[in-house]
C-alpha positions, 0 to 999 in steps of 0.5 A: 941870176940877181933879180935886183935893178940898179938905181938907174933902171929903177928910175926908168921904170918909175919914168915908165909907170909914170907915163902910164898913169897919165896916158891910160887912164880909162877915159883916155882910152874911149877917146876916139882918136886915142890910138894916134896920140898913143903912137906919137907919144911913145915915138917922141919919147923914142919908145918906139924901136927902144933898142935901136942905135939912136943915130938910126931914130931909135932910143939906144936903150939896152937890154934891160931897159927895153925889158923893163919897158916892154914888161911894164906896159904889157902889165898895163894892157897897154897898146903896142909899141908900134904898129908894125911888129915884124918890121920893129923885132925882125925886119929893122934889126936885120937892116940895120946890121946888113942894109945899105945907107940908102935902105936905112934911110928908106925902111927905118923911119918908115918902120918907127912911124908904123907907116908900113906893116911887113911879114916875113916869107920863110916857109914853104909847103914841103919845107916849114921845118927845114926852112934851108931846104927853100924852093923859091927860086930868084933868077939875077936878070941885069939889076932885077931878081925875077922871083917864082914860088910860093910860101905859107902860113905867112903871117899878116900876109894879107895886111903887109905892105912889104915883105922879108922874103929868102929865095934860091938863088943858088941850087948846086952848093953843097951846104943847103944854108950857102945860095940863100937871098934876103929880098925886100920886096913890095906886096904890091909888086905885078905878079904876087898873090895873097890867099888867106888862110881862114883858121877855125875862129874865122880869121885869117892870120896867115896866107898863102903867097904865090910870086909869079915872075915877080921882079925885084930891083938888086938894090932892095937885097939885104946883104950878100947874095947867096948869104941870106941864111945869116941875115935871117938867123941874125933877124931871128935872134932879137927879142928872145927872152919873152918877159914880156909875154910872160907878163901878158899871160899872167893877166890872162891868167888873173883874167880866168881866176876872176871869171871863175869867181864870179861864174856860178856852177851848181849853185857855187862859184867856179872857183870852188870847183877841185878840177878847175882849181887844179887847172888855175893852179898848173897854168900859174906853175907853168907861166912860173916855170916860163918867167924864171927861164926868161930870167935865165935868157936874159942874164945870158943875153946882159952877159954878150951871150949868145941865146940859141936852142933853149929859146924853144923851152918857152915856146913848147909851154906857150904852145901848151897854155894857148890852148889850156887857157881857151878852152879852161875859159870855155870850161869855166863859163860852160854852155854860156860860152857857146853865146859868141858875145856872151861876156861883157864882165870886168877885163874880159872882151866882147867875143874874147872867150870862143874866138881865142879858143879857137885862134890857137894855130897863131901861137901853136904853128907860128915860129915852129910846131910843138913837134918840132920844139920837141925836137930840138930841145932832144937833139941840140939841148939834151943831146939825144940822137935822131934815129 
């Protein structure tokens, strides 16, 4: 791995810094309408969607610069680059790959210009983890694909305007990954049902999603039909590396050694305390250990090399530090984090300390359980059998 940047990229993180120093200032941020200038600075810049072909609106940029970027403003706290998430990493790199002229010029501004917010329906009850194992049935009538099933813990369900959704459209095939469409399909469409799924803190990230005779025009299927599985996995591969959430969690991290030290215990600050050091100390190893693989994924992917399976490295420590970090932060405040306003200190939020303790399952379930990390690191990294 070679750590080192070369001139150019050194200049693009300069340019990057630069732009923070001047648009995220504190007082910028108190600015009632700073949010929407934020977003129309970064798109003119053509941050937002940095590695999109430029002829699609994107900025061309390539790997590393995105990472610089996308590191740079994570450090900075900064506002997303975009609003709509899913549609930037998952949905507009799917499109852009399989979709037609007509649904690029229809979903890729939109997605630039965080019009729409979009989710992805993928799992199933009864099939999360084997996701080709899908139910959801589409049924071809003339230029519509009449949709019934059902799909869970669909993230931002209930806030998406559109989703990403993989159906059945062929159930006698001998590979369970051939008979799979991709459809783009509206959220307001007759037929579908939202019902949010509440977590412990009281929010509802993921949902529940019926379609009941849902119809959806043929011309809103991305690629082939009966070849969606190739489509998700493609939309499944872009941003892997995790350097920038790598940087996020290093701040969070500086957060709890910051309430440590100005948190008395027994008359002493936190801080001084053996097992809370030790608690610091293993976080800071293991975010360590987390940067160094996303060092590693992304030499691979500047050498044209395919990232697979070693991915879920970094997703199996993520899964262990979203709930270390909440509940060392509870720990650390001991009963005065029981108050849910309670802390008002330097860089921790109103309401941060409880309610991210408890809004785990976001990170833990989200893009596959423990468990099932666990599992294919056995099988598909360290080549253990499965019985």
């Amino acid at each position: 791995m070679d750590f080192n940047l070369t001139t150019k990229e050194e200049a693009f993180r300069d340019e990057v810094r630069a732009f923070i120093g001047e648009n995220l200032s504190p007082e910028a941020r108190k600015d009632p309408g700073f949010l929407g200038g934020w977003l129309k600075k970064i798109r003119e810049k053509r941050w937002v969607g940095f590695n999109w072909p430029e002829e699609y609106g994107g900025g061309g940029g390539g790997i590393m610069e995105q990472v610089i970027l996308k590191e740079e403003m994570s450090k900075a706290g900064a506002p997303p680059l975009g609003l709509c998430m899913m549609g930037l990493q998952w949905v507009g790199p799917a499109i852009i790959q399989y979709g037609t002229d007509d649904q690029k010029k229809k979903f890729l501004p939109d997605i630039l210009d965080s019009k729409y917010q979009w989710c992805t329906g993928y799992s199933e009850p009864g099939f999360g983890s084997d996701l080709a194992s899908l139910q959801c049935k589409g049924v071809r009538d003339g230029d519509e694909y009449v949709v019934n099933g059902q799909k869970i813990w669909t993230s931002l369900a209930a806030w998406s305007d559109w989703i990403i959704l993989l159906t059945r459209t062929d159930f006698d095939t001998e590979d369970k990954h051939e008979g799979i469409t991709c459809l783009l399909v509206e959220m307001k469409s007759p037929g579908i049902e939202v019902r949010p799924i509440k977590n412990m803190s009281g929010s509802s990230h993921f949902a529940e999603v019926f379609f009941d005779n849902v119809r959806v025009p043929v011309q809103n299927r991305l690629g082939d039909e009966g070849k969606g599985w190739g489509v998700t996995i493609s939309a499944l591969a872009h941003e892997r590396s995790g350097i920038s959430e790598v940087a996020g969690l290093v701040g969070q991290l500086n957060d709890l050694v910051e309430l440590a030290k100005r948190t008395r215990r027994n008359g002493r600050p936190a801080s001084e305390q053996p097992s809370i050091r030790r608690r610091l100390a293993k976080a800071d190893v293991v975010i360590e250990g987390m940067r160094l693989n996303g060092q590693r994924f992304l030499t691979k992917q500047l050498k044209g090399e395919p990232l697979s399976s070693e991915t879920s490295i970094n997703k199996l420590h993520r899964a262990f530090l979203a709930i270390e970090l909440g509940d060392l932060a509870l720990e650390i405040r001991g009963s005065a984090s029981q108050y849910v306003k309670s802390d008002n200190g330097p860089g921790m939020e109103q309401n941060r300390l409880p309610s991210g303790a408890l809004d785990w399952p976001n990170v833990v379930i989200g893009g596959g359980t423990p468990n099932i990390q666990r599992n294919i690191i056995a099988e598909r990294i360290l080549g253990l059998p499965k019985d």
